[in-house]
C-alpha positions as a printed NumPy array, in Angstrom:
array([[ 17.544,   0.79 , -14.928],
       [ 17.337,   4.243, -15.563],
       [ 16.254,   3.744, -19.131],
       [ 13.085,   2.035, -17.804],
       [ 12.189,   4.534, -15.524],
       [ 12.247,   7.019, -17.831],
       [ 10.296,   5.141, -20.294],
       [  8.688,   2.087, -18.485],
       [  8.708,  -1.387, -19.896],
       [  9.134,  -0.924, -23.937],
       [ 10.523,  -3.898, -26.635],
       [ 12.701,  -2.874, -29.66 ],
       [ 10.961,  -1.511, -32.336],
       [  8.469,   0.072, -29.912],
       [  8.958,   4.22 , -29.35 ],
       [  9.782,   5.258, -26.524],
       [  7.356,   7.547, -24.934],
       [  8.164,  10.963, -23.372],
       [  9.173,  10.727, -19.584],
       [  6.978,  11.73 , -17.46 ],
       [  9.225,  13.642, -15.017],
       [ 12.914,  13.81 , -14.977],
       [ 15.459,  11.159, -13.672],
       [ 18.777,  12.429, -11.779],
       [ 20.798,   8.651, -12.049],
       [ 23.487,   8.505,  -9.178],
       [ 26.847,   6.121,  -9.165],
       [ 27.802,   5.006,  -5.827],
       [ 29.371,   1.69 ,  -7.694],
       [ 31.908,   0.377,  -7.111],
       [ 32.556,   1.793,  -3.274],
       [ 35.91 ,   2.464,  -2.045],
       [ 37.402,  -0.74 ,  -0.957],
       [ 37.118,  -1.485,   2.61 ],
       [ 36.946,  -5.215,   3.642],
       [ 35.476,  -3.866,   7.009],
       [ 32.385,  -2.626,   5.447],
       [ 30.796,  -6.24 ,   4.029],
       [ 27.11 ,  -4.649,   4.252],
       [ 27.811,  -1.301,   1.704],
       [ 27.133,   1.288,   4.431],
       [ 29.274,   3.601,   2.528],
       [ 27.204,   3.516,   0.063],
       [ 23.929,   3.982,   2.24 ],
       [ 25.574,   6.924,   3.203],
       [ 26.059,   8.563,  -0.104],
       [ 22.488,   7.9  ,  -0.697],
       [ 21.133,   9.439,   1.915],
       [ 23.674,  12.369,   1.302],
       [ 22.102,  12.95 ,  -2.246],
       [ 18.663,  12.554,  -1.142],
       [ 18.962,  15.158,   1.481],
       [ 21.344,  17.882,  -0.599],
       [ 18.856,  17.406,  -3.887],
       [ 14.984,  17.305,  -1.845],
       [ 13.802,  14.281,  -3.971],
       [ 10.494,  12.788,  -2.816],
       [ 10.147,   9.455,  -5.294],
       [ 13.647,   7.238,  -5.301],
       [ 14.055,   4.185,  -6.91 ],
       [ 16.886,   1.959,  -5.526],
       [ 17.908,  -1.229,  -7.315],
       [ 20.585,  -2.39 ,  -5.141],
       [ 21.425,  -3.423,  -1.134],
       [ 23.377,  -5.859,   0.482],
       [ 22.596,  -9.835,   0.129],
       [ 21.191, -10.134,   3.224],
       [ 17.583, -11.57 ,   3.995],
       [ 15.57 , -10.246,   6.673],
       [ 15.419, -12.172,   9.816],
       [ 12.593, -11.684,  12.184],
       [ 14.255, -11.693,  15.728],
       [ 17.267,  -9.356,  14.389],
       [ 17.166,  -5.391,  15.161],
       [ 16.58 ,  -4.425,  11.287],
       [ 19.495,  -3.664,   9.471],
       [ 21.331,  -0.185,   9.412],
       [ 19.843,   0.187,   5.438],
       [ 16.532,  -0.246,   6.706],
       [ 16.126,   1.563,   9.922],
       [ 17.466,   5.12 ,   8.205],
       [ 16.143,   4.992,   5.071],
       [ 12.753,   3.938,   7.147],
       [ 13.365,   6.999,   9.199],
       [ 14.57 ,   9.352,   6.467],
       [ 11.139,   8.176,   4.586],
       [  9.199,   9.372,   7.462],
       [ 10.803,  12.754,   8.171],
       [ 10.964,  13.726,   4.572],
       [  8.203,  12.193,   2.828],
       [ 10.284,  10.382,   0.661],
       [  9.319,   7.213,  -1.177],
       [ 11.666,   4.103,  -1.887],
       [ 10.713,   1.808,  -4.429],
       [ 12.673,  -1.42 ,  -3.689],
       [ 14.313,  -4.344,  -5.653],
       [ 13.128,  -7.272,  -2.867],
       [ 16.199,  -9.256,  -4.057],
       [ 16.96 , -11.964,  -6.466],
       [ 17.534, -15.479,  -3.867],
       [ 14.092, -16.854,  -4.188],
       [ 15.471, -19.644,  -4.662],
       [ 17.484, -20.247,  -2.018],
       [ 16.928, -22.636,   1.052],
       [ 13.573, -21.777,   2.725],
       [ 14.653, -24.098,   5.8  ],
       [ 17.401, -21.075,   6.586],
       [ 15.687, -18.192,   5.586],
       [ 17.72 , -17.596,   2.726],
       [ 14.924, -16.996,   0.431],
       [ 13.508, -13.974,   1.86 ],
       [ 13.493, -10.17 ,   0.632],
       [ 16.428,  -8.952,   1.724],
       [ 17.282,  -5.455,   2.783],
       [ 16.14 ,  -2.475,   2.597],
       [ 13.177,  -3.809,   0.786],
       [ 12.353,  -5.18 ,   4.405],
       [ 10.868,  -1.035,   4.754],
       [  8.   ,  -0.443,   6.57 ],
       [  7.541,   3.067,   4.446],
       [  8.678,   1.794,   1.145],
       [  7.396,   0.022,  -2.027],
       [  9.729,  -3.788,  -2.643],
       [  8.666,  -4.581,  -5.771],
       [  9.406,  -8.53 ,  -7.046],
       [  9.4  ,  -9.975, -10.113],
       [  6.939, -12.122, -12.368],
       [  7.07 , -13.734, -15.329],
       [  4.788, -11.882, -18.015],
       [  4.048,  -7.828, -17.876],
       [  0.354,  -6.595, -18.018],
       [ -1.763,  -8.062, -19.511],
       [ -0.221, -11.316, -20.486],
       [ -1.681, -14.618, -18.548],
       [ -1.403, -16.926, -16.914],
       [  1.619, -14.778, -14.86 ],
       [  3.747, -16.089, -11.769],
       [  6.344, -15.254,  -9.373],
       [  9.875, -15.278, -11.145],
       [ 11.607, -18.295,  -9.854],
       [ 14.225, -16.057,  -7.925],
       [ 12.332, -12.971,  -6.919],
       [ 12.92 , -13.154,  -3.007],
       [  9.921, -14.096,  -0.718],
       [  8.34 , -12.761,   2.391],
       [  6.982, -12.309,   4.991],
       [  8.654,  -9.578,   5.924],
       [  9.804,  -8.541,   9.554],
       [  6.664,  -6.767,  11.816],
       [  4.869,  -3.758,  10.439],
       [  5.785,  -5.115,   7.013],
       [  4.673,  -8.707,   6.908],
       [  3.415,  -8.605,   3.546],
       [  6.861,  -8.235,   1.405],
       [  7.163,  -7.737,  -1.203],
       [  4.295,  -5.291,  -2.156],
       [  4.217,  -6.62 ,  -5.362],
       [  5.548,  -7.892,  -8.183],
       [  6.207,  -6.701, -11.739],
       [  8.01 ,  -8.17 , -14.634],
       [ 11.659,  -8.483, -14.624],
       [ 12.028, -11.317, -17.314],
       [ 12.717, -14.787, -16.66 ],
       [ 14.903, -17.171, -18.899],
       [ 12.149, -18.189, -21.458],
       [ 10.865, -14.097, -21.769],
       [ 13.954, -12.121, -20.88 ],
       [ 14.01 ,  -7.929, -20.029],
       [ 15.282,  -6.086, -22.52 ],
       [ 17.816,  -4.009, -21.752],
       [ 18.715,  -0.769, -23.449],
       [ 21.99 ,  -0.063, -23.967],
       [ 23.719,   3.595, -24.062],
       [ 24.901,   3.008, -27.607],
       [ 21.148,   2.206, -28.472],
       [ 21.525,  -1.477, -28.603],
       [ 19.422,  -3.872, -26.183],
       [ 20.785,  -6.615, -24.148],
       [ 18.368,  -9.102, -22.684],
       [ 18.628,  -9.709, -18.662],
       [ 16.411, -10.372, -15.476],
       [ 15.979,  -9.554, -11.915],
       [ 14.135,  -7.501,  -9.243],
       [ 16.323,  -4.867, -10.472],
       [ 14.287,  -4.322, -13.325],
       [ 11.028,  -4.719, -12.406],
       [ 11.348,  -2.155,  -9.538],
       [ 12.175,   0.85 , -11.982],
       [  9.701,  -0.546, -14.212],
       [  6.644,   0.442, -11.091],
       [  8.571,   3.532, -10.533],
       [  8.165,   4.741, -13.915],
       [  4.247,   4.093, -13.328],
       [  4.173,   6.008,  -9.931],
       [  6.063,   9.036, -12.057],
       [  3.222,   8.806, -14.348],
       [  0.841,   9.057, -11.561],
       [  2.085,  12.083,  -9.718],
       [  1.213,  14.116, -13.201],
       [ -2.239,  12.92 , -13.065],
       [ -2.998,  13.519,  -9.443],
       [ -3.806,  17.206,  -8.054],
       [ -2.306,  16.123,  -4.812],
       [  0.315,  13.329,  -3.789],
       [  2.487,  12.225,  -1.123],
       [  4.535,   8.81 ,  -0.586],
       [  0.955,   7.122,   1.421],
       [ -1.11 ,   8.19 ,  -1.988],
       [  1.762,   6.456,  -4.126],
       [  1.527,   3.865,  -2.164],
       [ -1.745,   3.364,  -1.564],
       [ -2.367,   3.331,  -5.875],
       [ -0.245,   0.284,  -6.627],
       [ -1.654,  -1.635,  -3.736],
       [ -5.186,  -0.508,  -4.584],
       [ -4.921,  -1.508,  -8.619],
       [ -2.478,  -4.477,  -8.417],
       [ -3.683,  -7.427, -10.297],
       [ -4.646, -10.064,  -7.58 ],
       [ -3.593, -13.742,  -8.671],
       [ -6.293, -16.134,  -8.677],
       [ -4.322, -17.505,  -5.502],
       [ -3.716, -14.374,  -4.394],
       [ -4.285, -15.549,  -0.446],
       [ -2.124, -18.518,  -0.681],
       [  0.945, -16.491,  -2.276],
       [  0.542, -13.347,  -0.335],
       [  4.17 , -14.006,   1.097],
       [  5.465, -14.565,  -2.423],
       [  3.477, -12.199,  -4.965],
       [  2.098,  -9.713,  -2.04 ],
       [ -0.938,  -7.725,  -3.773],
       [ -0.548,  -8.612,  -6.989],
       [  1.586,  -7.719, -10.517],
       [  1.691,  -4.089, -10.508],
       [  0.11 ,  -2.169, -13.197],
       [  2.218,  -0.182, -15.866],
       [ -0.156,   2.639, -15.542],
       [ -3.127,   3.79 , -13.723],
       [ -4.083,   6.033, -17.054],
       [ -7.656,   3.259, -16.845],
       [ -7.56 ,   2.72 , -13.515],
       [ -8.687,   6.561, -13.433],
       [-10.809,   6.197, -16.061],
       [-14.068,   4.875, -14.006],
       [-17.022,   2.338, -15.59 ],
       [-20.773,   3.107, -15.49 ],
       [-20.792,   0.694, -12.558],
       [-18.162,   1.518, -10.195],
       [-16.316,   4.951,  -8.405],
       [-12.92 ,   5.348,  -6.602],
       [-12.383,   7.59 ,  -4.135],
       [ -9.171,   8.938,  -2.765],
       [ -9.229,  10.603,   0.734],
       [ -5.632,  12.199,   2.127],
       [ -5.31 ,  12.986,   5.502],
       [ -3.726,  13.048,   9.197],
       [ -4.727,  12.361,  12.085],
       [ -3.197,  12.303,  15.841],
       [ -2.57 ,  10.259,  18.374],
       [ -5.965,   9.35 ,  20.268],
       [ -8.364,  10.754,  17.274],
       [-11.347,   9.16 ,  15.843],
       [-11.893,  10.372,  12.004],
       [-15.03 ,   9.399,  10.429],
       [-15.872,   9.145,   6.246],
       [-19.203,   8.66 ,   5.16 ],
       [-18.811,   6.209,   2.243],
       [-20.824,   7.405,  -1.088],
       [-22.921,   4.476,  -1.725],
       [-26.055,   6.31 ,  -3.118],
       [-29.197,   6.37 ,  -1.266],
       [-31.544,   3.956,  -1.913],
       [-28.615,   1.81 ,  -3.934],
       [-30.642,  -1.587,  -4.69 ],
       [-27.649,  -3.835,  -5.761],
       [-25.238,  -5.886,  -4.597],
       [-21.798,  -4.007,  -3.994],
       [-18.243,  -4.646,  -3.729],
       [-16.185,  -2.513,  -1.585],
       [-12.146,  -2.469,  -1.76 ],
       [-10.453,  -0.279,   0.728],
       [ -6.904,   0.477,   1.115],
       [ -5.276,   2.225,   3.58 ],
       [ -1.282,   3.602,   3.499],
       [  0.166,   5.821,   6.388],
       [  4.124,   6.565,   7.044],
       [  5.381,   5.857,  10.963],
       [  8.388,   6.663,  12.885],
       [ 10.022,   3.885,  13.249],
       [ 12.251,   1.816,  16.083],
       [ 15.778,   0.108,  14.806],
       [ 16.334,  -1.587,  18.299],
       [ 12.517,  -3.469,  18.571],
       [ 13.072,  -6.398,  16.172],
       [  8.926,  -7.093,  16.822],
       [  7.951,  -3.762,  17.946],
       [  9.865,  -2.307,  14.831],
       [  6.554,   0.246,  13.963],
       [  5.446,   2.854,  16.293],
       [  1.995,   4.048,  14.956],
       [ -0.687,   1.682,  14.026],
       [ -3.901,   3.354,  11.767],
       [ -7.236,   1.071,  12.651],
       [ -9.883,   0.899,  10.335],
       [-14.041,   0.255,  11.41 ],
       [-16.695,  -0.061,   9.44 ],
       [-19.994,   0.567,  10.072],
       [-21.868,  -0.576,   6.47 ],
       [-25.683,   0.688,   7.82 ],
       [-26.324,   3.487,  10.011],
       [-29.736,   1.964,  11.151],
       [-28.613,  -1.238,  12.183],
       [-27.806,  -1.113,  15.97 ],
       [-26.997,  -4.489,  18.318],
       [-29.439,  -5.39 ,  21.4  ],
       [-28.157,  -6.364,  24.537],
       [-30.643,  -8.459,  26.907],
       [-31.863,  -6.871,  30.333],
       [-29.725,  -7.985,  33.282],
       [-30.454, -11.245,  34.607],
       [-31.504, -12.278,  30.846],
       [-29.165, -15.087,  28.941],
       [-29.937, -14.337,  25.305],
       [-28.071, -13.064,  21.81 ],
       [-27.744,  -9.756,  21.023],
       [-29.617,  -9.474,  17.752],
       [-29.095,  -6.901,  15.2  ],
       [-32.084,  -4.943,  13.968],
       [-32.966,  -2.2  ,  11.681],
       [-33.919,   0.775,  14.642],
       [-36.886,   1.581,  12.233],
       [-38.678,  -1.764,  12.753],
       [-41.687,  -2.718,  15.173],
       [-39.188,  -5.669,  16.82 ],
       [-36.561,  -3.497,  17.669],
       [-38.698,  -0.959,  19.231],
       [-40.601,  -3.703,  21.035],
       [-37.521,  -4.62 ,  22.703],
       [-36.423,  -1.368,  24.255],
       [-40.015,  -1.379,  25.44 ],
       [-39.106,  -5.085,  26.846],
       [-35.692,  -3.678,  28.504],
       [-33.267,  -4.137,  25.694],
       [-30.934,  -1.88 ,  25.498],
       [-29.215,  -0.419,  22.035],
       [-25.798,  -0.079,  20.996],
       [-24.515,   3.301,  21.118],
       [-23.222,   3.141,  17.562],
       [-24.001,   1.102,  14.435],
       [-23.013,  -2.574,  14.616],
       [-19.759,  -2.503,  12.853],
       [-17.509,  -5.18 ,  10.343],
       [-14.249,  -6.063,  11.202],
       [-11.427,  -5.134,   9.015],
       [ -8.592,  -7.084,  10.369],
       [ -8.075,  -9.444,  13.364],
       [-11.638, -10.618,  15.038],
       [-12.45 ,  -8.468,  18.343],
       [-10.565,  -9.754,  21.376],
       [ -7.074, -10.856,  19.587],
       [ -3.879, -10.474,  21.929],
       [ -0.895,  -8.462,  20.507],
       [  0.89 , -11.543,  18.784],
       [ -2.812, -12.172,  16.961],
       [ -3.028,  -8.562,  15.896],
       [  1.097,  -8.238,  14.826],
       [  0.436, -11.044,  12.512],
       [ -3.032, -10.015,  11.597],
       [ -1.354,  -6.97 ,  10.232],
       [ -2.741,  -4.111,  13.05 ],
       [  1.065,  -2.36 ,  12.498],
       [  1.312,  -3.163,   8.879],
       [  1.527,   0.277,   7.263],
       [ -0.002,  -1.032,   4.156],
       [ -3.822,  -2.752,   4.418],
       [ -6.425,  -3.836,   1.927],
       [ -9.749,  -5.177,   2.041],
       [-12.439,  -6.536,   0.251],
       [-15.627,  -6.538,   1.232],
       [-18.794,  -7.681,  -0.657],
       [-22.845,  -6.742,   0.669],
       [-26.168,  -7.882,  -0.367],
       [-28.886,  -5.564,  -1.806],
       [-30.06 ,  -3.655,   1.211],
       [-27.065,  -4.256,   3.629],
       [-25.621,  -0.612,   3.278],
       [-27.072,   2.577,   3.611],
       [-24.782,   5.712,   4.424],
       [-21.832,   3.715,   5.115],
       [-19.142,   5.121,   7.561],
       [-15.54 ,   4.269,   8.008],
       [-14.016,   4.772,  11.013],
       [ -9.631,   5.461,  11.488],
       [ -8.166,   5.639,  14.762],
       [ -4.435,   5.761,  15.785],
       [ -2.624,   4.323,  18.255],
       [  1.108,   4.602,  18.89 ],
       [  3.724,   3.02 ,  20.599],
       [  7.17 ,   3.182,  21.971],
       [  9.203,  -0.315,  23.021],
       [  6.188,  -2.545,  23.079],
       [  4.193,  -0.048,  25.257],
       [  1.138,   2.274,  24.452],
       [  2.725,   5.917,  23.806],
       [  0.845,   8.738,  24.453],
       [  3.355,  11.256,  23.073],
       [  1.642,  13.472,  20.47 ],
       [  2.187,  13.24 ,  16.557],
       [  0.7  ,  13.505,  13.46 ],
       [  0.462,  10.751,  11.114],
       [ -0.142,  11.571,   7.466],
       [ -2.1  ,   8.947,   5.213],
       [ -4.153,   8.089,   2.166],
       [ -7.054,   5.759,   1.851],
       [ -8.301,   4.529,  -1.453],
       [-11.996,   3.419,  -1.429],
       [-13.377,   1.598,  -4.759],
       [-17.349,   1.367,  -5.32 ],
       [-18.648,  -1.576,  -7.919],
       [-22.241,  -2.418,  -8.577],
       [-22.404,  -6.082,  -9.192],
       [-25.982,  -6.292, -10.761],
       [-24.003,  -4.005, -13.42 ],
       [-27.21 ,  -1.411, -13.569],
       [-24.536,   1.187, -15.602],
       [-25.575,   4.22 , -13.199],
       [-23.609,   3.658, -10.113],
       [-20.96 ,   6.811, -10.866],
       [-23.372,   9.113, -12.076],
       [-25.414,   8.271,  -9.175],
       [-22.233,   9.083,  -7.094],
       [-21.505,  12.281,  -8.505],
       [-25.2  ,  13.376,  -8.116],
       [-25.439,  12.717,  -4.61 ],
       [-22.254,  14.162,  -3.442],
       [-21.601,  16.766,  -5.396],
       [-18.417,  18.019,  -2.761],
       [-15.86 ,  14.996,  -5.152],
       [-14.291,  16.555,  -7.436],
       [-12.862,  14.497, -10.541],
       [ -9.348,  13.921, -10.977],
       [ -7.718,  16.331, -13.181],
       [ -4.119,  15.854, -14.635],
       [ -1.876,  17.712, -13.188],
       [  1.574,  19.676, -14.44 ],
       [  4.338,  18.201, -13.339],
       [  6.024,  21.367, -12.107],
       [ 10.098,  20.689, -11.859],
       [ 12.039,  23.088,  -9.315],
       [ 16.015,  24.187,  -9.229],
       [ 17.311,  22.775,  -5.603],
       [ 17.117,  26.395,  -4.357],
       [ 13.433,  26.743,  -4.897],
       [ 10.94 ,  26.476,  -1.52 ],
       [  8.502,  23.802,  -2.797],
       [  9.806,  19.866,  -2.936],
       [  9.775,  18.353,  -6.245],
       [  9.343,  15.347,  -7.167],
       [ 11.95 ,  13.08 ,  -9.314]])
């Protein structure tokens, strides 16, 4: 496990590459025996000891107790710290989601089991061929999902951990290779490619890591239908292309925080005058506090995302006493300004596309819609003429026992936004770059390693 994340997913004969940052490996196995202790707590506790002594921010963890998340349980003592010591520390947990896929679906028994139930971690499962192999599927025992509320979609994704027809190799100290399988592997095999990615990134926390292998995962072609089995997709290996952008499309990565009760707005870069149809992917990652004794109300800070694709398209309401639609109309056109002469009166703001649960949901609609998910992502797709000067919208809302909290704090998170031009015209990132000249390319950074009395975090 530690061999592949130092080195990622290699076979023999391949050389191995140089790591991109350094690994500190920890033994916690086997615990002292103590037949009162059937969940491993003593373990949990020397992890969280060595993350808190040594400051590291990325933490892969290929082990946890057999037991699968159950939705009207408070969460599990592994989950509700590490959750918390994510949050406070800005650490990031990449998962194993468990290895009982298998198992009776009737009972539950087939579900990711803890800690890879985290609302501000990564639980990686496991398919059957790496990048770029196809067709791929779920390993036949990577554990399932959903998830318990505020992580619903569990795992996050899947990578290869070798099934019995295409086994993992293995590499042993004495240089030799045995062949295996399991979530264990494929975990350390995405944490390699988030090490890769904090080198080529001027600025990263654990929302930007995760945010990247939600963004780039490789969707299945029945991607909706196995969201509780495959999540996002198979994880890449690296995002060395993914930062590498085509003539026809742009990403965009936006950090940020925000407090309780603010708006933040983002004007999208679509160029002006764009003439092509245009696919827009958007994912959003934030970190929350979170509360061990609400089994449903588990998340306290929800991030909600508008957007408002044209900002000359407004809504009409009818005058009073009038039973009609509310059309929506360019504000530049002879019909809409006839109607304000005729007593219509305009929205305040530019009609907007839902993101998430349709307007009106209750709580229960929104929970499983995925308003406290941590994680979101969205496609959207537009005709030729149905943006200009796009803006997305975040707002945050918080919550303590069910209730609205008003207590102030800041929530730190990263949105991904990905441009494509699907008339393929081959100008669409120069045109980008042109127009808004304030992006800056991403530049590979130097991974920069500290001694544990040094100010700055570092990243492992």
């Amino acid at each position: 496990m530690t061999g592949a994340v130092l080195y990622g997913l290699i076979a023999p004969g391949e050389q191995a590459p140089q790591p991109p940052l350094p690994v500190e490996s920890f033994r916690v196995m086997p615990p002292p025996t103590d037949i009162d202790d059937l969940d491993g707590y003593w373990v949990l506790d020397q992890i969280k000891a060595a993350i808190q002594q040594g400051g590291h921010k990325l933490i892969n963890l290929s082990l946890g107790p057999e037991v699968a998340v159950e939705d009207d349980l408070e969460p599990n003592r592994w989950t509700s710290e590490l959750d918390q010591l994510a949050w406070e520390n800005d650490v990031l947990f990449v998962i194993a989601a468990g290895n009982d896929g298998h198992q009776d679906r009737a009972t539950g028994m087939h579900r990711v089991q803890v800690p890879a139930d985290m609302a501000n971690g990564i639980a990686v499962g496991a398919c059957d061929a790496p990048t770029p192999s196809k067709p791929w599927a779920r390993a036949p025992y990577s554990s399932m999902g959903p998830g318990r509320h505020g992580a619903r979609v569990q795992p996050l994704g899947v990578q290869f951990g070798g099934v019995d027809d295409r086994l993992f190799d293995v590499l042993r100290a004495d240089g030799s290779f045995l062949e295996a399988s399991g979530t264990s592997f494929a975990a350390p095999v995405t944490t390699h490619a988030l090490a890769d990615l904090i080198t080529r990134l001027p600025r990263v926390n654990s929302s930007v890591l995760r945010a990247f292998i939600t963004h780039f995962a490789e969707p299945h072609r029945r991607s909706n239908k196995l969201r509780h089995e495959i999540g996002y997709g198979r994880h890449a290996l690296s995002f060395e292309d993914a930062l590498q952008c085509d003539p026809d499309e742009a990403h965009v990565l936006i950090v940020d925080e925000i407090e309780r009760g603010d708006l933040l707005g983002y004007q999208i870069p679509v160029p002006t005058g764009l003439s092509a149809k245009l696919d827009l992917r958007l994912t959003l990652a934030y970190a929350t506090p979170v509360d061990p004794t609400e089994p449903t109300e588990y998340t306290n800070a929800a991030l909600e995302m508008l957007l408002r694709p044209h900002h000359q398209m407004y809504s009409f309401g009818p005058p009073p006493g009038m039973n009609a639609k509310r059309p929506t109309l360019d504000i530049r056109t002879a019909e809409a300004r006839q109607l304000i002469i005729d007593g219509w009166k305009q929205s305040q703001e530019p009609v907007a596309r839902s993101l998430g649960a349709p307007k009106g949901s209750n709580e229960a609609q929104l929970r499983d819609s995925g308003k406290w998910e941590t994680v979101r992502y969205h496609k959207v797709g537009f005709k030729a003429g149905e943006v200009e000067l796009p803006r997305l919208e975040v707002g945050y809302v918080a919550r303590r026992t069910g209730a609205i909290d008003n207590a102030p704090s800041k929530v730190p998170f990263a949105l991904l936004v990905s441009l494509r031009d699907k008339d393929a015209n081959g100008n669409l990132y120069d045109e980008i770059r042109s127009q808004h000249k304030a992006l800056v390319p991403a530049q590979r950074s130097r991974a920069r390693v500290r001694t544990r009395g040094g100010q700055a975090p570092h990243w492992y």
